[in-house]
C-alpha beads as a LAMMPS data file, in Angstrom:
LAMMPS data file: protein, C-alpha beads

78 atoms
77 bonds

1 atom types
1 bond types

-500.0 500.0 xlo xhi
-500.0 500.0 ylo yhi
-500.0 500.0 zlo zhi

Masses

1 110.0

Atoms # bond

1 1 1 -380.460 57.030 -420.259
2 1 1 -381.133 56.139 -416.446
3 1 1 -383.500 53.602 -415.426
4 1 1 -385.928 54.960 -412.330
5 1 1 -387.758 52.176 -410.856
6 1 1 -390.865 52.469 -408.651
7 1 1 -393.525 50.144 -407.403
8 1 1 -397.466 50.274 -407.473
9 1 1 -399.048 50.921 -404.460
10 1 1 -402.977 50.119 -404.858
11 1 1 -403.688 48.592 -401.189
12 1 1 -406.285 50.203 -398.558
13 1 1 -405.765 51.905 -395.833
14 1 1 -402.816 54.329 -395.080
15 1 1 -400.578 55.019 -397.864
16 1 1 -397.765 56.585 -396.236
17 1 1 -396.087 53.384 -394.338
18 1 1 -395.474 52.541 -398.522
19 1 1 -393.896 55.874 -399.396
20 1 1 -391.576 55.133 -396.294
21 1 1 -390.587 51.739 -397.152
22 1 1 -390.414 52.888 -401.240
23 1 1 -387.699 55.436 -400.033
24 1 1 -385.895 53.277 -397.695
25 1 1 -385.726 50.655 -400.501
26 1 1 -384.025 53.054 -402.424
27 1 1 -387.069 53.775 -405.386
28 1 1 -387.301 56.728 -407.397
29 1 1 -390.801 56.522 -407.444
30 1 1 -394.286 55.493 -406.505
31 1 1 -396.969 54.665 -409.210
32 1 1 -400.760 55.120 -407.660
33 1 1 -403.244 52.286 -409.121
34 1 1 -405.920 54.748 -409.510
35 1 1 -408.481 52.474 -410.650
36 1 1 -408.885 51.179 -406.992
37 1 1 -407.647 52.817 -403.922
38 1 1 -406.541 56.378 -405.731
39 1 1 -409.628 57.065 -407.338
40 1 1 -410.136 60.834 -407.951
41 1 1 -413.360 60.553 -405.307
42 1 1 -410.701 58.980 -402.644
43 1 1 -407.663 60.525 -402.503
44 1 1 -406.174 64.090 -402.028
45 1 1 -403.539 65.213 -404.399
46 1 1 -401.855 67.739 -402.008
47 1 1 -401.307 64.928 -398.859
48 1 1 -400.088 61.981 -401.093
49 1 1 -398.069 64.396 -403.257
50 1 1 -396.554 66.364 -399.873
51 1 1 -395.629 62.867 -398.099
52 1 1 -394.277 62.089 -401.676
53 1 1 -392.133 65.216 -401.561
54 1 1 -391.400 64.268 -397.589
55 1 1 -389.642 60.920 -399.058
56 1 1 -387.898 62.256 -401.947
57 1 1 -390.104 60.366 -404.245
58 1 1 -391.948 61.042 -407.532
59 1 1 -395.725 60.002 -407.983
60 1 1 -396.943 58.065 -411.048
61 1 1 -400.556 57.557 -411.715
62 1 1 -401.931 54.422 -413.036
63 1 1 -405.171 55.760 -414.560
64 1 1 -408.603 54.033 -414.772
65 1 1 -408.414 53.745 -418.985
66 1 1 -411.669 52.949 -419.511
67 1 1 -413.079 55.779 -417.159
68 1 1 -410.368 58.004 -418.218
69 1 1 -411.163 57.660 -422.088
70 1 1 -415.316 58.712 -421.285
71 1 1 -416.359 62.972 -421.653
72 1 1 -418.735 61.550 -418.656
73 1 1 -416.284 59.780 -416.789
74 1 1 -418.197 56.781 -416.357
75 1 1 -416.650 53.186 -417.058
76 1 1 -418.358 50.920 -419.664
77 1 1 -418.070 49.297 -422.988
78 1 1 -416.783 51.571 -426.142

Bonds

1 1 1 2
2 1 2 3
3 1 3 4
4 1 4 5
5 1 5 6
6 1 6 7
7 1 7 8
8 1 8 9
9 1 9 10
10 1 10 11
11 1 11 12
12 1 12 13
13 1 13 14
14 1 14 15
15 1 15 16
16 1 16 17
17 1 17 18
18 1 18 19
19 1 19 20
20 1 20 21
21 1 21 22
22 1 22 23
23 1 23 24
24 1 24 25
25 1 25 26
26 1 26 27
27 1 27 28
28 1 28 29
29 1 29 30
30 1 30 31
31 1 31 32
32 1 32 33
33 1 33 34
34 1 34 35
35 1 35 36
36 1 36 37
37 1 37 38
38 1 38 39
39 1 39 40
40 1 40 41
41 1 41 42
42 1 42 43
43 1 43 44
44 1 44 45
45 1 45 46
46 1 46 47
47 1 47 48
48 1 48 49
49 1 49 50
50 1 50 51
51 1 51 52
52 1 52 53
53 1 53 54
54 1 54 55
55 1 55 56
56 1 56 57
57 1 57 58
58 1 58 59
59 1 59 60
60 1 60 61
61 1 61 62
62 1 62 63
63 1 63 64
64 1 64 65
65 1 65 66
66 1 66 67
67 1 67 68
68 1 68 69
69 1 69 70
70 1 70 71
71 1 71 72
72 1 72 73
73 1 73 74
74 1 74 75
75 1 75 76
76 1 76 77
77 1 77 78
């Protein structure tokens, strides 16, 4: 079995400087914290997946569990 390795990217502002440095660091992957700068309200899936494809990289998504886990999609306790 092979070992991929990635890294979490989950700051603001422009994602695609990371993607760049991810490939040039030699990672298989990206993983997208989506319970802060990925939501589903703040991102678009085509972009971050074409400058994915535009580095060679695979995407990951870190999902918000306890939004995730909700019919209604909103956060609180089960």
């Amino acid at each position: 079995m092979d070992v991929r390795q990635g890294f979490m990217i989950e700051h603001d502002g422009d994602y695609r400087p990371a993607l760049a440095a991810a490939a040039d660091a030699g990672f298989d992957h990206v993983e997208l914290n989506m319970e802060k700068r990925f939501s589903r309200d703040a991102v678009d899936p085509g972009a971050v997946g074409a400058a994915a494809d535009a580095h060679g990289l695979d995407v990951v998504a870190h999902l918000d569990t306890a939004r995730e886990s909700r019919p209604s999609g909103r956060a609180g306790i089960a």
